[in-house]
C-alpha positions as semicolon CSV with decimal commas, in nm:
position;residue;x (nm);y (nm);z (nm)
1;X;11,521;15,924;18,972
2;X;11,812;15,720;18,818
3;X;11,987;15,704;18,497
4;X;11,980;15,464;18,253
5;X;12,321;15,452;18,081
6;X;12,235;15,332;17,725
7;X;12,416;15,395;17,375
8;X;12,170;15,686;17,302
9;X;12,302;15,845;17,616
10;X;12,158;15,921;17,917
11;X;11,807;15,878;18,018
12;X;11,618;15,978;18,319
13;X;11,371;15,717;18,423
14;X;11,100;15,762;18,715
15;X;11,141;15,425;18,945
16;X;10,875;15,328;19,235
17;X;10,950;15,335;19,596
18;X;11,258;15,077;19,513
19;X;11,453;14,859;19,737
20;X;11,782;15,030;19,696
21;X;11,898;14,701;19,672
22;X;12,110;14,755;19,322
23;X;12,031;14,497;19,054
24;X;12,009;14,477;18,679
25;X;11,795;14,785;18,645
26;X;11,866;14,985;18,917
27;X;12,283;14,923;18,937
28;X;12,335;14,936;18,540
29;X;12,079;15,244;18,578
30;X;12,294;15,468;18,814
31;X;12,583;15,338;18,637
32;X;12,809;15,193;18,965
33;X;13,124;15,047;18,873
34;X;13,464;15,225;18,666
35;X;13,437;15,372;18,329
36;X;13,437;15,106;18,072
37;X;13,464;14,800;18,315
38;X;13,188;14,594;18,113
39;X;13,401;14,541;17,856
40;X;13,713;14,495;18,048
41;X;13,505;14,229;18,227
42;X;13,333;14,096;17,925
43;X;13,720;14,013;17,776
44;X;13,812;13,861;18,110
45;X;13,546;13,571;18,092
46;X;13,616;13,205;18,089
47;X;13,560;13,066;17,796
48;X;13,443;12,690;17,768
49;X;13,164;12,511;17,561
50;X;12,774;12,484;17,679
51;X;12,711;12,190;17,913
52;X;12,434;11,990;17,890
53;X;12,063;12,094;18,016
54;X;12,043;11,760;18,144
55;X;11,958;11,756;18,514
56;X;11,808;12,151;18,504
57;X;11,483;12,171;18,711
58;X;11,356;12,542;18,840
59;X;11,336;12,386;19,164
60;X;11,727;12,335;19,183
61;X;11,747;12,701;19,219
62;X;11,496;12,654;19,522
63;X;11,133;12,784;19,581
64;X;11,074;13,078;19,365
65;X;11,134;13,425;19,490
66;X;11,259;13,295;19,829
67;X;11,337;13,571;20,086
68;X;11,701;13,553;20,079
69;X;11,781;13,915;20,250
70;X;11,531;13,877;20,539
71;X;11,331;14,174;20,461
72;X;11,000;14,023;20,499
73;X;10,939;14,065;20,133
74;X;10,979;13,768;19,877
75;X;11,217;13,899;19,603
76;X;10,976;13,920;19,300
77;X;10,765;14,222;19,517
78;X;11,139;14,346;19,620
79;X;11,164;14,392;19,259
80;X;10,854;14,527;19,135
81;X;10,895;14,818;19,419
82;X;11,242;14,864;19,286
83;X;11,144;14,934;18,908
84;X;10,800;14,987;18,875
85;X;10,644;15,388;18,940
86;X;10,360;15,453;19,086
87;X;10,317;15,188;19,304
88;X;10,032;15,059;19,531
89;X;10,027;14,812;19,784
90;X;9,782;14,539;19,890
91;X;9,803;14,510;20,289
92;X;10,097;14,656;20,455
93;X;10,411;14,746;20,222
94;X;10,550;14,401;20,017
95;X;10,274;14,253;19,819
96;X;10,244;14,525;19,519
97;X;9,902;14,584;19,364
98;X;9,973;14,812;19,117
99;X;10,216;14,996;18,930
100;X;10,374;15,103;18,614
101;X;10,685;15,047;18,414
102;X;10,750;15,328;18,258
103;X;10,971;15,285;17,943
104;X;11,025;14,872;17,986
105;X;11,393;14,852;17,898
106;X;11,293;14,578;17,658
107;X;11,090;14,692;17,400
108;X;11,091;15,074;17,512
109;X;10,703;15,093;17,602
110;X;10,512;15,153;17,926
111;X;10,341;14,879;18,066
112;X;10,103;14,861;18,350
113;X;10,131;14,589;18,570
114;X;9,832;14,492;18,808
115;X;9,864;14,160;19,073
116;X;9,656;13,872;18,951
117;X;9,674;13,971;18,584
118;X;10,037;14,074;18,447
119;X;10,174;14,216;18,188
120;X;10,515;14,256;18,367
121;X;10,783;13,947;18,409
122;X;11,064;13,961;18,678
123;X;11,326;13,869;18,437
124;X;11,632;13,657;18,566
125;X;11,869;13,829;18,305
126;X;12,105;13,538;18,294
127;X;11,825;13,309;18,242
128;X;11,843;13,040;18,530
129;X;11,894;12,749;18,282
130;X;12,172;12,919;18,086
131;X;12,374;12,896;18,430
132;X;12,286;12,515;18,469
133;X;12,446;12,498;18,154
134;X;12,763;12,681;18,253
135;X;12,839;12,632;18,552
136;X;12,576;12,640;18,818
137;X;12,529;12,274;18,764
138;X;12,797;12,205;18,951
139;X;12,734;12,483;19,257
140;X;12,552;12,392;19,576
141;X;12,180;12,468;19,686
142;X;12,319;12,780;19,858
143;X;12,509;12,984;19,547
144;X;12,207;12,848;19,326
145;X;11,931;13,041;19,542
146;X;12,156;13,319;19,576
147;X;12,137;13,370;19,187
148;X;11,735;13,290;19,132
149;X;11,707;13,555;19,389
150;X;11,998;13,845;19,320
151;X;11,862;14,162;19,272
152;X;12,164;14,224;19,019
153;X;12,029;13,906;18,824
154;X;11,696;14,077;18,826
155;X;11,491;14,325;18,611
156;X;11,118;14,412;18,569
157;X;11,060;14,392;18,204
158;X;10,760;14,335;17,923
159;X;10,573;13,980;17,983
160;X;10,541;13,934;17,586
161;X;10,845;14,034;17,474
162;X;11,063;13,887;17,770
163;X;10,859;13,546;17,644
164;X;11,091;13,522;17,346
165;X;11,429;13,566;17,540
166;X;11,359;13,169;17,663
167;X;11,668;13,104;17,788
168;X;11,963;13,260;17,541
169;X;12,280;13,408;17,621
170;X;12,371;13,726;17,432
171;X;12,481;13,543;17,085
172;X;12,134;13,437;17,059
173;X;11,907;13,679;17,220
174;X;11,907;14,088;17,300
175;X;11,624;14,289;17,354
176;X;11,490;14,477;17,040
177;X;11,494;14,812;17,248
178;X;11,850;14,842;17,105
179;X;11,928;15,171;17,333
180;X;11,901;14,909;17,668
181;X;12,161;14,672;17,520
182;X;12,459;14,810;17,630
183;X;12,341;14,825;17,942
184;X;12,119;14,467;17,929
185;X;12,492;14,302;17,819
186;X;12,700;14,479;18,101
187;X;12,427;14,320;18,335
188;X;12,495;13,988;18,233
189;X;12,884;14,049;18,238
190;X;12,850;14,134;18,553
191;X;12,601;13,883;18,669
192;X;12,833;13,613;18,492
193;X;13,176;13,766;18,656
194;X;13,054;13,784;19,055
195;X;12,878;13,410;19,037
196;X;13,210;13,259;18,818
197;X;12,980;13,138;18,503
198;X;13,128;13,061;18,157
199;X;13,068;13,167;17,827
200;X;13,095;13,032;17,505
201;X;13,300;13,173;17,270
202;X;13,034;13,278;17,052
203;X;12,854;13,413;17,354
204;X;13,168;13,642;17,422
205;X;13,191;13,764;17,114
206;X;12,887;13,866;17,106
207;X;12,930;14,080;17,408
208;X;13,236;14,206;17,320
209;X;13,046;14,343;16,978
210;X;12,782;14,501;17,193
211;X;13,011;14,678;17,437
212;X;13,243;14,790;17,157
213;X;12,990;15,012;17,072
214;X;12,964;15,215;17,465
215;X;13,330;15,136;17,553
216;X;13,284;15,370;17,856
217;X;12,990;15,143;17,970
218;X;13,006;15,058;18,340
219;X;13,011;14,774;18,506
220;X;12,735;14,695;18,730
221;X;12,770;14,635;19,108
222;X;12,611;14,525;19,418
223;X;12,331;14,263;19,473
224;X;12,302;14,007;19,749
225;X;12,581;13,772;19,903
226;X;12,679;13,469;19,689
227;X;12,503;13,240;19,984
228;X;12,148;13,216;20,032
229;X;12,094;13,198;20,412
230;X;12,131;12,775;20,507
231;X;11,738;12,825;20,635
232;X;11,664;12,836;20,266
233;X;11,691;12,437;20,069
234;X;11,655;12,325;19,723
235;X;11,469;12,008;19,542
């Protein structure tokens, strides 16, 4: 079990066989970190103006869901056994088959995901092109698969409603379960703080507005190293 901090409260939420591997649902969820170090974290932010998109390709992030912590399991299935209940398997104990997400922290409903025809995303919650655009443009191959692939950067969530997220930052995009976006914003604080990405100003305002509203929200912790393994290139 795990607890979702949120600004209803506190929630109990049934999780599959996860990872243990702390991201965006599961860290924010147990609530690792100090008392109100999201917004502490969210005010220490850089603040400079959006780059542009110019240059952005998925594959400078390197081959999707890329294998980064060895464990013989590419990092969207990593993911799907982390926040999805009542999983199944198809061969072995990586490729998931079947599960549920119960209460999707973005629009608050269950969803069933099955392999081959899903209705669950693995959402990178700073989208991957919103880092091009401040900062990652400028990182190598290695801190650029390290994010794509960061299981603090990553969160099982609703295919159609993650769909109209695109690529925004928190001025222009929060998910309409509004009891998840304390905790959605603290991920992205976080997210934003360990990799060194900007934010523009209206971006941090918008966060700050957010976490004014749970100032004991916690910061979220954990994740993989900033380096993807050198085995692991990008186009």
């Amino acid at each position: 079990m795990m607890c979702a901090v949120t600004v209803a409260g506190c929630k109990e939420q049934t999780t599959g066989s996860g990872s243990g591997s702390g991201g965006a649902g599961a860290t924010a969820g147990t609530g690792a970190g100090s008392g109100g170090a999201a917004l502490t974290a969210a005010e220490s932010l850089t603040v400079k103006g959006r780059a542009p998109k110019t240059g952005y390709e998925r594959e400078k992030f390197g081959t999707a869901w890329a294998d980064t912590d060895s464990n013989s399991c590419d990092t969207r299935d990593d993911i799907l056994k982390r926040d999805l209940a009542e999983v199944k398997f198809t061969g072995g104990v990586c490729k998931v088959s079947y599960g549920v997400l119960e209460s999707d922290p973005y629009s608050g409903k269950d969803v069933t995901y099955r392999r081959g025809s899903s209705k669950v995303d693995i959402d990178h919650v700073v989208a991957l092109s919103d880092a091009w655009q401040k900062g990652a443009k400028y990182w190598d191959a290695g801190k650029r698969i390290a994010l794509a692939n960061d299981p603090l950067n990553l969160l099982a969530v609703d295919a159609s409603t993650n769909r109209s997220k695109g690529d925004g930052d928190t001025a222009t995009w929060l998910p309409p379960n509004k009891a998840y976006r304390c905790t959605y914003v603290a991920a992205q604080v976080a997210v934003k703080k360990k990799y060194g990405l900007w934010v523009t100003a209206a971006e941090k305002s918008a966060m700050e507005k957010v976490l004014e509203t749970c100032p004991g929200q916690k910061l979220p912790t954990g994740g993989n190293p900033t380096k993807a393994p050198e085995r692991f290139h990008a186009g």
